[in-house]
DRENLUM-83142 format. One record per residue: residue in three letters; y, x, z of N, C-alpha, C in turn. Coordinates in steps of 0.2 Angstrom, whole numbers, plus 2048, in hexadecimal, padded with zeros to 3 digits. Atoms other than C-alpha are relative to their C-alpha. Layout:
! residues N
ALAYXZYXZYXZ ...
***
This chain:
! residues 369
UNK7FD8067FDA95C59B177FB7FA7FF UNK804807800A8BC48B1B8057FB7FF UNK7F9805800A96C3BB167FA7F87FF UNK8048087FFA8DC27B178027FE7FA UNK800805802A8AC1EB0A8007FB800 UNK803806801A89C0CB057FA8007FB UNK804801804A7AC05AFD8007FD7F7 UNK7FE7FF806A7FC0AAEC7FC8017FB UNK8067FD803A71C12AE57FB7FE7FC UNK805804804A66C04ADF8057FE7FA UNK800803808A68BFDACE8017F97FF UNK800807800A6DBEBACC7FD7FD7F9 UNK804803807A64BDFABF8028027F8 UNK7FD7FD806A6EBE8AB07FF8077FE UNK7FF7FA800A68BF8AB5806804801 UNK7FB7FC7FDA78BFFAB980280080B UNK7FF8017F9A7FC03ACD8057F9800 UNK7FA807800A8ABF3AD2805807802 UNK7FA7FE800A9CBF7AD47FF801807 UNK7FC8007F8AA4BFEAE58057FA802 UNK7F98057FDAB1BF1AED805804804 UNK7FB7FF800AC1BF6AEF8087FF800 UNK7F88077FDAD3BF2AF68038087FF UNK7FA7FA7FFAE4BFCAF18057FD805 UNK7FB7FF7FDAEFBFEAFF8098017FF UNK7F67FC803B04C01AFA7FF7FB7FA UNK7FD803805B08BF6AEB8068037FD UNK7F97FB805B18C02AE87FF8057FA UNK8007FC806B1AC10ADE7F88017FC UNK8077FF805B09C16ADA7F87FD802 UNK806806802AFEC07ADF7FF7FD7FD UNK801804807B00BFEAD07FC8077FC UNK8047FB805AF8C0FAC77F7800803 UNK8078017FFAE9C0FAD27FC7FA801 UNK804806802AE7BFDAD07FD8007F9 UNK7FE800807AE8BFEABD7F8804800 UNK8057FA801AD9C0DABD7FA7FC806 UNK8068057FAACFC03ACC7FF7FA7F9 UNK800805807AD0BF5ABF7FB8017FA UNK8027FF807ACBBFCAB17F8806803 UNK8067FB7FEABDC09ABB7FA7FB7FF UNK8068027FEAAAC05AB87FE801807 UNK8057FE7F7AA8C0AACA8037FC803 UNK7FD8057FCAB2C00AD28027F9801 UNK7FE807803AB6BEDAD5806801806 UNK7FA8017FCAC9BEBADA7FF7F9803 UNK8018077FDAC6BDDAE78097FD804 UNK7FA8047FCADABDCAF18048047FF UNK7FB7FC800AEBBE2AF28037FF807 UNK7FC8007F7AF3BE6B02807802801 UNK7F77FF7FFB07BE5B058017FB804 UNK7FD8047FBB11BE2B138057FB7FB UNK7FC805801B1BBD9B057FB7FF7FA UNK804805803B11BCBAFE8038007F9 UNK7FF805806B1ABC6AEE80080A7FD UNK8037F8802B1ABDBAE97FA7FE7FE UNK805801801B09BD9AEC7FC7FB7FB UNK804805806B04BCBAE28038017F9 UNK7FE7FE805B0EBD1AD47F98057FF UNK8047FA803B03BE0AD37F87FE7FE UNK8058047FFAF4BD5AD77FE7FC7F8 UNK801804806AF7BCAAC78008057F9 UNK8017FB805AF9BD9ABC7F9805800 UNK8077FE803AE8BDDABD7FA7FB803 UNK808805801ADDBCDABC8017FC807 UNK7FF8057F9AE4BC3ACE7FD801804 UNK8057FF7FBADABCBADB8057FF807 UNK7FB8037F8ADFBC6AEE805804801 UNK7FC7FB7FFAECBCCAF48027FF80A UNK7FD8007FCAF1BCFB08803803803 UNK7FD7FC800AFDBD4B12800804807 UNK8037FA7F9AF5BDEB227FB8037FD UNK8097FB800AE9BECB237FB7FD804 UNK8058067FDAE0BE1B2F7FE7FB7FD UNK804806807ADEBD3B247FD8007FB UNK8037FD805AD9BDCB177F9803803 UNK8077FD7FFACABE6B207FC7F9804 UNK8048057FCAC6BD6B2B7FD7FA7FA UNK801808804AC6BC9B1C7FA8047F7 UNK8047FD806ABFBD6B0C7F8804801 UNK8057FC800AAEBDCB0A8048097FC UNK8017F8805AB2BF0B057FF806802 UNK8047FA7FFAABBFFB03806807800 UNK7FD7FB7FEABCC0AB028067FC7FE UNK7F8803801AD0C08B038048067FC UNK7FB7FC805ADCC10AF5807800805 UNK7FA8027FCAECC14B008048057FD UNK7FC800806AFBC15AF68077FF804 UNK7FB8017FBB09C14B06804807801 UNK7FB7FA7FEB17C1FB0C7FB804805 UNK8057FB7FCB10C2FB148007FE809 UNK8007FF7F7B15C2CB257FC7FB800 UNK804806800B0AC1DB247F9802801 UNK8067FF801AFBC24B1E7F9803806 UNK8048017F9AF4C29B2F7FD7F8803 UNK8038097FFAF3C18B357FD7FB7FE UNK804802805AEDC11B287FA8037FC UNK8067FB805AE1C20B217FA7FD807 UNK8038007FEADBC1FB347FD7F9803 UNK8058077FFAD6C0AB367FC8007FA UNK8047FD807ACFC0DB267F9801801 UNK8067FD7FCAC3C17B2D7FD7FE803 UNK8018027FCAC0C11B3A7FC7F9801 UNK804805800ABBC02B347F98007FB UNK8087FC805AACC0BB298048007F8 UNK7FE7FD806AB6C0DB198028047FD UNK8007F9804AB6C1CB0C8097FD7FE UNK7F9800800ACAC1FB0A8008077FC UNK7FC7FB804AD4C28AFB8067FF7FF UNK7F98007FDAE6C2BAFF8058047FA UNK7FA7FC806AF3C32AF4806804804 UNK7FD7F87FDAFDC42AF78067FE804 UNK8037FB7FCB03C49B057FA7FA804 UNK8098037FBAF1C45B108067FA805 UNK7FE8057FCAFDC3FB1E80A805801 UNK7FC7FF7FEB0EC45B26800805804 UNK7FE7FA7FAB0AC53B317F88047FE UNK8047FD800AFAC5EB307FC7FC807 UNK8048027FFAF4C58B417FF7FA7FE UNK806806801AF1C46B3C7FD8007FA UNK803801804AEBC4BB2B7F8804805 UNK8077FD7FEADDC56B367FB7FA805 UNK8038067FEADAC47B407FD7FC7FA UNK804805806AD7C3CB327F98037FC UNK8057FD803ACBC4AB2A7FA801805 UNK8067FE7FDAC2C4CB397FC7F9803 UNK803807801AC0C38B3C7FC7FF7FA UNK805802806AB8C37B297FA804801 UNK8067FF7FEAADC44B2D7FD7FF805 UNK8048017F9AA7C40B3F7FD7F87FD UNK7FF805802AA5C2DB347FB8017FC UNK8037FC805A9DC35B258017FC7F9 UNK7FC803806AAAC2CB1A8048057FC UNK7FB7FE803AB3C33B0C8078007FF UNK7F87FE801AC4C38B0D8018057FB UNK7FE7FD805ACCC3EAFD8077FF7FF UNK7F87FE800ADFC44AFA7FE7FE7F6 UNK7FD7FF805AE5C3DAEA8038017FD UNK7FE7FC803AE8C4BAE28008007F7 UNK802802808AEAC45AD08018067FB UNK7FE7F9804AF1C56AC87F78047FD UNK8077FC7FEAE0C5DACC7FB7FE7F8 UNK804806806AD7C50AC08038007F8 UNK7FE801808AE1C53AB17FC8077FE UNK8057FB804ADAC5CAA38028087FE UNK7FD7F87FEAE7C6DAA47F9800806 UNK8037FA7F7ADFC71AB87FA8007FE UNK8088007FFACCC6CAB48008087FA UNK8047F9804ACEC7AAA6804806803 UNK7FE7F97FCADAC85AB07FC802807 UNK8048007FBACEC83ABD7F98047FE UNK8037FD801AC1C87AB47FF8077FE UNK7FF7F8802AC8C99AAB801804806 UNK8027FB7FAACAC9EABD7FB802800 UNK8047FF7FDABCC9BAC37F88037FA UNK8067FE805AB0CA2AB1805809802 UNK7FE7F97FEABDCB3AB58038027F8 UNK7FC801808AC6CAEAA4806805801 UNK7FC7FB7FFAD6CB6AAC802806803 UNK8017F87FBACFCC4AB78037FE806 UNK7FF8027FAAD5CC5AC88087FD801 UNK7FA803800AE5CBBACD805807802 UNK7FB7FE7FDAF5CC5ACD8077FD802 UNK7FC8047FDB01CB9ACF8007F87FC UNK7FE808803B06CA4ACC808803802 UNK7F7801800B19C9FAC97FE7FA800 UNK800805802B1AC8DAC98077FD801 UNK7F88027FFB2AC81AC67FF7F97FC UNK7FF809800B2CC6FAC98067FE801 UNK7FA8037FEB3DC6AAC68017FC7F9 UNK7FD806804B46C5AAC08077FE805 UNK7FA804803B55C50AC17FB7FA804 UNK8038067FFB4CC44ACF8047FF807 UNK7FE8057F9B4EC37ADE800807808 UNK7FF7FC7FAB54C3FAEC7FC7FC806 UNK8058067FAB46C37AFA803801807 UNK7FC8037FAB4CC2FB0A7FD805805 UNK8027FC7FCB3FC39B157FE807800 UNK8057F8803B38C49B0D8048037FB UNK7FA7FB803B41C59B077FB7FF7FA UNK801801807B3DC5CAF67FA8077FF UNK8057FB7FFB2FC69AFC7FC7FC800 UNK8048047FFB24C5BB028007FC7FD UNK802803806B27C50AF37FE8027FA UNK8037FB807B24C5DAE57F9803803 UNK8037FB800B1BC6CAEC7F67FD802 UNK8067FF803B0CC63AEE7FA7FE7FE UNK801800805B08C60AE07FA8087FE UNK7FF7FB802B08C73ADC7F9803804 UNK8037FC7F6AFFC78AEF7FB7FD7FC UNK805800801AF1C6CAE87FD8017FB UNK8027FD806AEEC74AD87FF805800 UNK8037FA7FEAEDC84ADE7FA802804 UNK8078007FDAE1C80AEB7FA7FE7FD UNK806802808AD6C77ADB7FF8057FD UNK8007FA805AD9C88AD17FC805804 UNK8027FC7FDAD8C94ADC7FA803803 UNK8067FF7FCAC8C9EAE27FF800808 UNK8008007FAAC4C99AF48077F9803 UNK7FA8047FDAD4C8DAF3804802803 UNK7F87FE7FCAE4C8CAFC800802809 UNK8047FD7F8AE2C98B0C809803802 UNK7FC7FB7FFAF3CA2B0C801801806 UNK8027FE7FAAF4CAAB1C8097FE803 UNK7F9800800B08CA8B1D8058007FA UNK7FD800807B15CA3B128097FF802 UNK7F97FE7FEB28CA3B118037FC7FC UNK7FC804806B34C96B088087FF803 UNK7F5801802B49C92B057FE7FB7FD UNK7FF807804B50C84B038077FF802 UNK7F78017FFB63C7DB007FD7F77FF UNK7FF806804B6AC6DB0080A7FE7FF UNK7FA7FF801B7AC6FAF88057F87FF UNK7FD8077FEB7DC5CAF88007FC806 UNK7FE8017F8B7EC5BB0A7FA7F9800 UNK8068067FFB6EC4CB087FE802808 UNK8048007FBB67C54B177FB802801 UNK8077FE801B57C5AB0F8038047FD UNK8017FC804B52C69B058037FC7FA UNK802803807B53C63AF18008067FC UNK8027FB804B52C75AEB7FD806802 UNK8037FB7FCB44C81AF27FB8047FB UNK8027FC801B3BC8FAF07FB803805 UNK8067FD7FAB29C94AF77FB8057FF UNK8047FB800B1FCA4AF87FB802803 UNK8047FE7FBB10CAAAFF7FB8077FC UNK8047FB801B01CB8AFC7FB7FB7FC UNK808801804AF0CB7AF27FC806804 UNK8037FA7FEAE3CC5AF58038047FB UNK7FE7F9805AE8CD7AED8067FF7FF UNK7FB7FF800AF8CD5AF28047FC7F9 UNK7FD805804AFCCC6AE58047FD801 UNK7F98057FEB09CBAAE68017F97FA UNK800807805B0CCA6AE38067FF800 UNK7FB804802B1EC9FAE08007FC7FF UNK7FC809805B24C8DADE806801801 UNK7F78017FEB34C87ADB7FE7FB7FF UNK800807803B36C75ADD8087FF800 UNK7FB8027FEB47C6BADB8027F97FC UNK800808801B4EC5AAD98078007FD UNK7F97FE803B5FC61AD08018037FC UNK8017FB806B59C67AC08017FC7FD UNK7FF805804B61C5FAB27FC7FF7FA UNK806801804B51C63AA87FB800803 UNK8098037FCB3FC5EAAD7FD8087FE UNK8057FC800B34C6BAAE7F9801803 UNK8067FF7FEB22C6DAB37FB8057FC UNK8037F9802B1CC7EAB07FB806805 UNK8057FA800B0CC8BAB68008047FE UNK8017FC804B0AC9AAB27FA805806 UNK8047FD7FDAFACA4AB87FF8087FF UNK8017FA804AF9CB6AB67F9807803 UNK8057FD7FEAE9CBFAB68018087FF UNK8027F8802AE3CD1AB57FE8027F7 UNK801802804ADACCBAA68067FE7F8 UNK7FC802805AE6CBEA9D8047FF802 UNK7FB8087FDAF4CB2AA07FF7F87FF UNK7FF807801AF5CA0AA28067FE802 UNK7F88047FDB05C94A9F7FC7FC7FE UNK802808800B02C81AA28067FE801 UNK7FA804800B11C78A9C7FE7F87FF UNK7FF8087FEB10C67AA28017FB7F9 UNK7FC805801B1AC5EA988028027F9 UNK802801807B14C64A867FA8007FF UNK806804801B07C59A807FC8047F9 UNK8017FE807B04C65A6F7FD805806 UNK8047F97FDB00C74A7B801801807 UNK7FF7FF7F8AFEC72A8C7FF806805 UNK8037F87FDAF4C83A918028057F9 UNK8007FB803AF7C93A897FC804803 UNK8047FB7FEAECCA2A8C8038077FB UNK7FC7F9804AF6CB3A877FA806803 UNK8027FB7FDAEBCC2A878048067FE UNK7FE7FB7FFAF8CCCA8B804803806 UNK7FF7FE7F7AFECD6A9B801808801 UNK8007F97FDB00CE6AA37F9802804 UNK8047FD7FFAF1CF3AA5802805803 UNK8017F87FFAECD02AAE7FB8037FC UNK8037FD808AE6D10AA17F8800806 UNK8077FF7FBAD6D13AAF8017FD804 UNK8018047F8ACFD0AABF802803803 UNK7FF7FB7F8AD7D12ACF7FC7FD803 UNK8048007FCACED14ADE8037FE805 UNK7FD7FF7FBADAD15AE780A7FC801 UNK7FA801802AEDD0EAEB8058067FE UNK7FF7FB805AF2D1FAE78008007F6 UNK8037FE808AE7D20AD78047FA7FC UNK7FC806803AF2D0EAD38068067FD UNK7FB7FE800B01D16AD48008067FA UNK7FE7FD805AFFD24ACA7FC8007FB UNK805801805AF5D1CABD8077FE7FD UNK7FB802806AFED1AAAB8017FB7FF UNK800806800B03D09AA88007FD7F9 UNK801802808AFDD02A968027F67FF UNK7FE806804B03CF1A8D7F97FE7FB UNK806805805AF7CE5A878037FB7FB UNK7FE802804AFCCDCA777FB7FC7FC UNK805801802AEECCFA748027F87FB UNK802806803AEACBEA6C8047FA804 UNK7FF8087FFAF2CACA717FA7FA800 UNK802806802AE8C9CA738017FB805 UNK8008057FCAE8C8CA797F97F9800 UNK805804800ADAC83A7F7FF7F87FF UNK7FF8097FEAD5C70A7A7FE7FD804 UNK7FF8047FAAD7C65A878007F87FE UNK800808801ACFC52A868057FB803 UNK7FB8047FBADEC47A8B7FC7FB803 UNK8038097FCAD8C38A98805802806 UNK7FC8017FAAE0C32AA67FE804807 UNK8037FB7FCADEC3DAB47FE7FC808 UNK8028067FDAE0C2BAC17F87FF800 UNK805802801AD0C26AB97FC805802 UNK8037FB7FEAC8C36ABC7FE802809 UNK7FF8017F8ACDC34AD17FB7FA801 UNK8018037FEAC7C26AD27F87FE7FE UNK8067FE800AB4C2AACA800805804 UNK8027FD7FEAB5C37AD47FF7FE807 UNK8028057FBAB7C2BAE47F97FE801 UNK8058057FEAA8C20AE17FB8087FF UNK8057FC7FFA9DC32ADC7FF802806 UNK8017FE7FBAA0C38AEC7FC7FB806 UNK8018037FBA9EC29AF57F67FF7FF UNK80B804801A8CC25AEB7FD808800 UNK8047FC800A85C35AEB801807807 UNK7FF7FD7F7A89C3CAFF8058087FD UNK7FD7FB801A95C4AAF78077FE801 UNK7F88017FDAA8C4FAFC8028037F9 UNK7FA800806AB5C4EAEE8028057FD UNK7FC7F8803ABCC5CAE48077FF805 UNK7F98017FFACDC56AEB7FF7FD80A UNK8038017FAAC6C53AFE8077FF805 UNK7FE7FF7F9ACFC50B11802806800 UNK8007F87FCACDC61B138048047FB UNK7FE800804AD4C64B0380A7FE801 UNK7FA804800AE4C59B07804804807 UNK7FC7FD7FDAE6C62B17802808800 UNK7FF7FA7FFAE6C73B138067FF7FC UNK7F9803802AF8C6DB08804800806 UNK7FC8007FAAFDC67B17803806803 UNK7FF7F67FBAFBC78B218068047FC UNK7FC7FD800B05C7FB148087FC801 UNK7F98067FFB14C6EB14802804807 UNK7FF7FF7F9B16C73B27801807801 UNK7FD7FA7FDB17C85B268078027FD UNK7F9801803B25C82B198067FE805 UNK7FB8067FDB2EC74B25803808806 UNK7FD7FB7F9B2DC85B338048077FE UNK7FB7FA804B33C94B268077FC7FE UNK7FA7FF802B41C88B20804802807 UNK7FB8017FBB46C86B32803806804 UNK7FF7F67FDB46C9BB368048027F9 UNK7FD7FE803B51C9DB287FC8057FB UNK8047FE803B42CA2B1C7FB806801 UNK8047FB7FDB3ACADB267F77FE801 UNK807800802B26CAFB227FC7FB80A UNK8028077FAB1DCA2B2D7F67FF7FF UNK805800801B0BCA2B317FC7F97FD UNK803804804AFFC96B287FC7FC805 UNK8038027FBAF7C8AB367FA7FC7FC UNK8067FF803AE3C86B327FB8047FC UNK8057FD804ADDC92B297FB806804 UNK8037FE7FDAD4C98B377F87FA803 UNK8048067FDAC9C88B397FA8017FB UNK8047FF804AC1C8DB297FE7FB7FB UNK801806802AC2C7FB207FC8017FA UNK8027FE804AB3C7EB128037FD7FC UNK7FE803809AB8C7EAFF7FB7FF7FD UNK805806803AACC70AF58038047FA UNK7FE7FF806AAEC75AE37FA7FB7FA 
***
């Protein structure tokens, strides 16, 4: 990928590079965190805040040092010198604001989902590349310290070849005004797997259920399945009617297992080496079958894990990308292959769970690691 830099590269009189300049977009829910981590990042200088409602705006503006604040995207790219926009908006937005963005030579990093639909996230990805700006999905899960080491035990073949993920994301949350409880949860899940996984998130077809027993009109409790290679299998459960919080992985290799429990800070990953063997290697689907089937009874551990904020971690990885001509671990491309599966979900719930093919993964989109 060729992506443009700015002239970032030289060394200012202190020897270090100067800061990038940048403006966060959305002041609501989660623009005050990426102000907070812009703020405090060496890479970056937070220069504006953008909100159609000004007095929002400036609140969040004065909780981190009074930087300007206004209330257009036009006014903002017309009036600010900067080098990229943090956009922190409702999804249905993010098209129109990812694609002036761009367009007006701006590096853009957007927070989950990429956009509302796959095509306009594919539009958007192929605007930044035809530009040779960076677009990256703020996939912050990615960035914590569980996924960097469950990402790595994949990929060192810590747990042999994948035979299946379970994963389960439910709580006791906000029923949202526009999006089933598939596309506010799931992905989360969808970009963590594409992180972990070898080759990323390709599933050729997938099938998902979903109820809404409170007559809301959306899903709020679903269920979505797809393949792996070798005939493996990933499961989520998401729901918004769990009267306990859960946030739980569980990875199962050939090798070992991995659990990633969220939401214990004493032990977040496990590593079980324990599982089901076959006494000898077949050859053959035959030779499975009538091979013995032996029990492994191994060791426990749990790996140490540096806590940091994993925000802080997106947001160096922004300016690396953007100063040294590389695409993101957490990429456009990245955000729409999510997408692809969000839409094949929306077209399986609408066949009464019936298996739904995967749209893009004929375009071959490369995975950056």
């Amino acid at each position: 990928m060729s992506i443009r830099t700015i002239p970032s590269g030289q060394l200012n009189g202190n020897g270090h590079r100067p800061k990038l300049r940048i403006a966060v977009v959305g002041a609501g829910y989660w623009g005050p965190n990426l102000a907070r981590n812009l703020k405090a990042s060496p890479d970056w200088d937070l220069v504006a805040i953008c909100d159609l409602d000004v007095e929002r705006g400036r609140k969040l503006a004065d909780s981190v040092g009074g930087v300007a604040v206004v209330e257009s995207l036009d006014e903002l790219l017309d009036t600010c010198n900067l080098d990229a926009v943090a956009v922190a908006t409702p999804a249905h937005t993010h098209h129109g604001v990812v694609m002036t963005a761009l367009r007006a030579g701006k590096h853009v990093l957007v927070e989950k989902p990429l956009a509302d639909s796959r095509a306009k996230g594919l539009e958007m990805v192929d605007e930044a590349k035809a530009r040779g700006l960076v677009l990256m999905a703020d996939h912050t899960y990615c960035f914590t310290p569980a996924v960097l080491k469950i990402q790595e035990l994949v990929a060192s073949g810590a747990l042999g070849d994948i035979l299946y993920v379970d994963s389960v994301r439910i709580n006791l949350g906000l029923v949202q005004p526009d999006v089933n409880v598939f596309w506010d949860l799931a992905p989360h899940d969808l970009s963590i797997l594409d992180f972990v996984l070898p080759g990323g998130l390709h599933p050729t077809e997938i099938s998902a259920h979903g109820a809404d027993p409170l007559g809301t009109g959306r899903d709020c409790v679903g269920h979505l399945t797809f393949g792996l290679p070798n005939d493996a299998m990933v499961h989520i459960h998401v729901n918004w009617l769990s009267p306990t919080k859960i946030r739980q992985m569980i990875i199962g290799g050939s090798k070992r297992t991995l659990v990633w429990d969220d939401l214990n800070p004493q032990q977040r990953l496990s590593v079980y080496d324990r599982g089901v063997s076959l006494e000898q290697q077949p050859r053959s689907a035959a030779d499975k079958k009538a091979s013995a089937i032996s029990y492994r009874l191994g060791d426990t551990w749990s790996p140490a894990l540096q806590e940091r904020e994993p925000l802080g971690q997106v947001v160096a990885e922004l300016a690396t990308s953007i100063r040294n001509h590389t695409m993101p671990r957490t990429s456009g491309e990245s955000g729409l292959r999510v997408l692809s599966v969000l839409e094949a979900v929306t077209q399986s719930l609408g066949t009464d769970g019936r298996s739904t093919i995967v749209a893009g993964n004929e375009t071959n989109l490369q995975v950056v690691r």
